[in-house]
ROPA-873707 format. One record per residue (C-alpha): residue number from 1; residue in three letters; x, y, z. Coordinates in pm, whole numbers, plus 50000, padded with zeros to 5 digits. Layout:
<atoms>
+-----+-----+-------+-------+-------+
|   i |  aa |     u |     v |     w |
+-----+-----+-------+-------+-------+
| NUM | ALA |     X |     Y |     Z |
...
+-----+-----+-------+-------+-------+
</atoms>
This chain:
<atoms>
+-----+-----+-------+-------+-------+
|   i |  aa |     u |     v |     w |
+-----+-----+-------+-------+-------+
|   1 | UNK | 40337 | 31960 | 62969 |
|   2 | UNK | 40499 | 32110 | 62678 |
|   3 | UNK | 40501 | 32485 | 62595 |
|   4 | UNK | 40497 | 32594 | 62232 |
|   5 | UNK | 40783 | 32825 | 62130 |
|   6 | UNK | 40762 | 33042 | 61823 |
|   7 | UNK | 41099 | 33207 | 61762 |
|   8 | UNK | 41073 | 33473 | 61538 |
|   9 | UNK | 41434 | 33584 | 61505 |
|  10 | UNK | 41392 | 33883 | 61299 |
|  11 | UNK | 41588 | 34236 | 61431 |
|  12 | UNK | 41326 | 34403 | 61643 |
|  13 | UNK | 41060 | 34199 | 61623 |
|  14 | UNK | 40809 | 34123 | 61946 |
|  15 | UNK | 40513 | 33950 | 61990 |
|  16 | UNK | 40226 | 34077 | 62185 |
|  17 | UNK | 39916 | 33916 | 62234 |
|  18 | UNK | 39560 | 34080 | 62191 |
|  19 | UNK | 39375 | 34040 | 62511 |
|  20 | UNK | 39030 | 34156 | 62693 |
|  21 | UNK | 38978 | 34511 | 62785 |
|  22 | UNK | 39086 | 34636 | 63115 |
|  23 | UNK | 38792 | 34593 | 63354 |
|  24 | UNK | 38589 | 34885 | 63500 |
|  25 | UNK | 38813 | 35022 | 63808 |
|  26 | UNK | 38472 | 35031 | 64027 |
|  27 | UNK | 38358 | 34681 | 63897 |
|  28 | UNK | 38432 | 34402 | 64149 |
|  29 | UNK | 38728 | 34196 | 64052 |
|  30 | UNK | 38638 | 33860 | 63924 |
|  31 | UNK | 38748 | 33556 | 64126 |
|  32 | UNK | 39063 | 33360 | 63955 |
|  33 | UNK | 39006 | 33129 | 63739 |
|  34 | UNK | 39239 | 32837 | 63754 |
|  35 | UNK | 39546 | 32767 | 63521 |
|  36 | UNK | 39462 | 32605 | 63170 |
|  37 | UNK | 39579 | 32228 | 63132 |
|  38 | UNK | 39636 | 32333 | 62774 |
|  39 | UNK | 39977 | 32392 | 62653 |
|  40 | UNK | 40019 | 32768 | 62706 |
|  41 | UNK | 40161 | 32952 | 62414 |
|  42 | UNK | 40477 | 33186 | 62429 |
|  43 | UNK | 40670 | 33381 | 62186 |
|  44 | UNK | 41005 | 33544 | 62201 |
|  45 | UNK | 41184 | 33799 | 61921 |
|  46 | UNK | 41520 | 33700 | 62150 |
|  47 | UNK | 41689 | 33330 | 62175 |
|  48 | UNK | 41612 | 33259 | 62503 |
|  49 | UNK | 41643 | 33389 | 62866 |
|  50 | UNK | 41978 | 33615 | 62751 |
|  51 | UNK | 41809 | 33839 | 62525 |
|  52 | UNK | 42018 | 33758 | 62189 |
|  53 | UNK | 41870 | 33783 | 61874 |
|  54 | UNK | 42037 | 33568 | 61612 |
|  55 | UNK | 41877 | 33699 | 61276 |
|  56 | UNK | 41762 | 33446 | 61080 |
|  57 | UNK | 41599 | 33178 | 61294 |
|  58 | UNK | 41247 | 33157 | 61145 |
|  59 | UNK | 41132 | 32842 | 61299 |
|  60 | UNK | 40879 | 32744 | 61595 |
|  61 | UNK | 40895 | 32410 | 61775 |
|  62 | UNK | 40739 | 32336 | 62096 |
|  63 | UNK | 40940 | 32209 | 62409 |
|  64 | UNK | 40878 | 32105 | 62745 |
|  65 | UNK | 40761 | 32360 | 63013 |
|  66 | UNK | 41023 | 32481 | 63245 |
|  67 | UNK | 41278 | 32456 | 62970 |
|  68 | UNK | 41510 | 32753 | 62852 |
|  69 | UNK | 41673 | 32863 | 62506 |
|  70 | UNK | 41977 | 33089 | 62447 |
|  71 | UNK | 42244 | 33160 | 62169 |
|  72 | UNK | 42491 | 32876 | 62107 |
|  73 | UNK | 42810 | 32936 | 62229 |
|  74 | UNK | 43083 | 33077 | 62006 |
|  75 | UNK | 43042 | 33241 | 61689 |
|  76 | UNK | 42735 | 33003 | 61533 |
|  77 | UNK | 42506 | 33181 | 61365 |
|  78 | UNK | 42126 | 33132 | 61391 |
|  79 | UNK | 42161 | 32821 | 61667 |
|  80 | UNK | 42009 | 32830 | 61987 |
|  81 | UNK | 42009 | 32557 | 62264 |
|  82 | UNK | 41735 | 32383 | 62464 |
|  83 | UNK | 41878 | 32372 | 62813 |
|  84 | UNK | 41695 | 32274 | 63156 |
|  85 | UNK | 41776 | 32531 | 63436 |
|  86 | UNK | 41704 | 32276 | 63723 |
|  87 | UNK | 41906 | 31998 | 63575 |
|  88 | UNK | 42243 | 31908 | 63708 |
|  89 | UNK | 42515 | 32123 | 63541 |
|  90 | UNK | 42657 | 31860 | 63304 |
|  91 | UNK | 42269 | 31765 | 63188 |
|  92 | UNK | 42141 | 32077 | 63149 |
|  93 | UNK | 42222 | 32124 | 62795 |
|  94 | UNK | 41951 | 31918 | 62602 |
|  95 | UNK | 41923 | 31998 | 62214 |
|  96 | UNK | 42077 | 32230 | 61992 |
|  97 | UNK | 41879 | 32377 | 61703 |
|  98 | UNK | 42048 | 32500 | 61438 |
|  99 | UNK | 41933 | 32680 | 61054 |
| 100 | UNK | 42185 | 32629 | 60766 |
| 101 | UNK | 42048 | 32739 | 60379 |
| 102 | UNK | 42061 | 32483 | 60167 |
| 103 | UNK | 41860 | 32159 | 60076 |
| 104 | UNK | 41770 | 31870 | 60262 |
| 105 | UNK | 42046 | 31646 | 60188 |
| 106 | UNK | 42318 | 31854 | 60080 |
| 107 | UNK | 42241 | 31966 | 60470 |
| 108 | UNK | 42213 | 31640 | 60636 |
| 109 | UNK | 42546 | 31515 | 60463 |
| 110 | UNK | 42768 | 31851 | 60557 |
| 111 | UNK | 42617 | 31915 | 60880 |
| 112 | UNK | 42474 | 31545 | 61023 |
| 113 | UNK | 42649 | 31321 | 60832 |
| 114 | UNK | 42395 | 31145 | 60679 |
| 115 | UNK | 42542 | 31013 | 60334 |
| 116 | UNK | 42466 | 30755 | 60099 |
| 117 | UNK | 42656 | 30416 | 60118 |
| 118 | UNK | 42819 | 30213 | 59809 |
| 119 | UNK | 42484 | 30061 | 59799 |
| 120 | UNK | 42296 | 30403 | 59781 |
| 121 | UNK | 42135 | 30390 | 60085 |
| 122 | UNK | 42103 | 30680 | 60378 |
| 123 | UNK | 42304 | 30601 | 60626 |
| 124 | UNK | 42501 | 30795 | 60945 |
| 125 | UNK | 42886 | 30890 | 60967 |
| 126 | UNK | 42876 | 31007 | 61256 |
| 127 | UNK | 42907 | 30871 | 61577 |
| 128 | UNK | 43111 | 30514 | 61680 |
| 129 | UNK | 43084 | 30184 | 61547 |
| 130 | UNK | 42883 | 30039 | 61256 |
| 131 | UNK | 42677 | 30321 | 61057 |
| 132 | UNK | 42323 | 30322 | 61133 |
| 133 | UNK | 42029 | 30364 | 60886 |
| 134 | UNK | 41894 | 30678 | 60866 |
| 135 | UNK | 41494 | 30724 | 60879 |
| 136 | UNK | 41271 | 30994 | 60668 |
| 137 | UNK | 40992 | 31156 | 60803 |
| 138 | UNK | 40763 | 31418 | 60771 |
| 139 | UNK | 40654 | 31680 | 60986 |
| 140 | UNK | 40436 | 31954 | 60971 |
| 141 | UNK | 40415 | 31852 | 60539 |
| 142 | UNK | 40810 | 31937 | 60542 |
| 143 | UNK | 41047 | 31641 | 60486 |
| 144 | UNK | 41271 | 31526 | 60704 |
| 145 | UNK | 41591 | 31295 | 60800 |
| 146 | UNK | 41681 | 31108 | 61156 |
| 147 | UNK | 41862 | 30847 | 61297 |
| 148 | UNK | 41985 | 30794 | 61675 |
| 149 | UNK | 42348 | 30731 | 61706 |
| 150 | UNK | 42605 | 30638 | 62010 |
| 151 | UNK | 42805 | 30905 | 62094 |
| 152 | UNK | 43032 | 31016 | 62388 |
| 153 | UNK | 42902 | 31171 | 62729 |
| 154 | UNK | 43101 | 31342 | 62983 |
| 155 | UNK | 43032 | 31263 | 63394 |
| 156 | UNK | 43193 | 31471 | 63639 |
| 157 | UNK | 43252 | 31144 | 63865 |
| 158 | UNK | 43356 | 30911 | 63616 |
| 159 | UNK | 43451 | 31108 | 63290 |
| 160 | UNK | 43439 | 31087 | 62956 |
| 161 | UNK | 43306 | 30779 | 62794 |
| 162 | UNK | 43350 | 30760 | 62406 |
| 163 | UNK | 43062 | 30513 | 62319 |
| 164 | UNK | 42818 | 30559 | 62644 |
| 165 | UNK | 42574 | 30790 | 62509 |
| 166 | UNK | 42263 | 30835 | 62266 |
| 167 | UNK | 42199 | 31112 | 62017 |
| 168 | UNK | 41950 | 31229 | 61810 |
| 169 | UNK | 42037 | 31396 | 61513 |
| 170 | UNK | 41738 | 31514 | 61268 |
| 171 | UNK | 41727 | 31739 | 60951 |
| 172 | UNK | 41397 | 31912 | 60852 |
| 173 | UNK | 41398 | 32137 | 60530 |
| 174 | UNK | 41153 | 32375 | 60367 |
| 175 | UNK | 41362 | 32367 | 60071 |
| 176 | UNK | 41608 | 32645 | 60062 |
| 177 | UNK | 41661 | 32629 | 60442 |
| 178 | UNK | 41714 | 32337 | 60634 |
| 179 | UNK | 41700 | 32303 | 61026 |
| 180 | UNK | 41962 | 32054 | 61198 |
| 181 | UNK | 41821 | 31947 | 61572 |
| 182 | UNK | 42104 | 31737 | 61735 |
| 183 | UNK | 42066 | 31608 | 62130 |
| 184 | UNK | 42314 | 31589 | 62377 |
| 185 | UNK | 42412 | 31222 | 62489 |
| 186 | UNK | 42239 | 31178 | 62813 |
| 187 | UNK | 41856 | 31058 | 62823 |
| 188 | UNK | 41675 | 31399 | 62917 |
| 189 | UNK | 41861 | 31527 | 62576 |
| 190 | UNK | 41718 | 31237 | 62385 |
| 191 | UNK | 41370 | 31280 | 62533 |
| 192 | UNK | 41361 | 31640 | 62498 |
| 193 | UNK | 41448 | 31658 | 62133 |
| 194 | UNK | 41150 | 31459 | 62019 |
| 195 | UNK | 40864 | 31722 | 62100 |
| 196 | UNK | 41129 | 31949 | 61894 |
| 197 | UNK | 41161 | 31764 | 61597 |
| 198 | UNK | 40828 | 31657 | 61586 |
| 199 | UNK | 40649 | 32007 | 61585 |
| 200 | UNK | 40961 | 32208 | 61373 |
| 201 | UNK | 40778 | 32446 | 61159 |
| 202 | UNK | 40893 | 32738 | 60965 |
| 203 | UNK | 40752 | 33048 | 60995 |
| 204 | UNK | 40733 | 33302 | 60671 |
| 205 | UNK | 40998 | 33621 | 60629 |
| 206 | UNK | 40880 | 33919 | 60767 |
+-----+-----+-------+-------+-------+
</atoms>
């Protein structure tokens, strides 16, 4: 099941959601009704379960249920990752989702490495061996960018392997901002950035 996520990363602002008036104290309590099989919907004005609020981060994307977001590490601005609590430390960090300003492929080129060959054509520098082709798209009526490369992976029992890993990396622009959505080697990352890139939409200032 996969849980809609609206961040709104504006200073200050919360979400609250309208619901029915409190029933009648000396009313009996209605039986429970069972849990929707729709996707529930959830907002947060904070990046995820740490309570940071990265300004900037107008976007909403859905993800699976279960699934946590907080600030990237260091001094990024407006990034948050996708991580799975009950994962395995070394896969619990599944896709990081990050706004830049700036077009779509001025974006894709400094940030994914997605340039143009002698040829003209799209393709990845990222990544080892031969470039791959990268793929437009468009979600949501915004324009978009993707390919899947092979990158490296780190296992705590065997160790790094340069060239033993998948990744997704994916540009989606409005125009004057541009969101880059990259996934971490391992499968779950790979799996868990589609939903993501699929359903980015950007929310309006204010």
């Amino acid at each position: 099941m996969r849980t809609p996520l609206v961040l709104a990363l504006l200073s200050g602002f919360a979400m609250t959601a309208c619901g029915p008036a409190s029933p009648d104290p000396a009313s009996p309590a209605p039986a429970a009704a069972p849990a929707p099989a729709a996707p529930a919907s959830s907002s947060a004005s904070a990046a995820g379960s740490t309570g940071a609020e990265p300004a900037g981060l107008r976007i909403a994307f859905d993800h699976g249920a279960g699934m946590g977001l907080r600030p990237c590490d260091g001094d990024a601005p407006d990034c948050v990752v996708l991580f799975d609590p009950a994962a395995e430390p070394h896969l619990r960090e599944l896709v990081t989702v990050q706004v830049f300003n700036g077009p779509l492929e001025a974006v894709a080129a400094s940030q994914a490495g997605f340039e143009r060959n002698a040829e003209g054509r799209l393709m990845t520098t990222y990544g080892r061996f031969e470039p791959v082709a990268v793929e437009r798209f468009e979600v949501n009526g915004k324009p978009g960018m993707r390919a899947v490369i092979t990158c490296g992976i780190s296992d705590p029992e065997t160790g790094f392997h340069a060239g033993a890993g998948e990744c997704l990396w994916a540009v989606v622009s409005e125009g004057a901002r541009s969101v880059v959505i990259s996934s971490s080697g391992f499968p779950n990352g790979l799996e868990a950035a589609g939903p993501v890139v699929s359903s980015m939409r950007f929310l309006p200032a204010g």
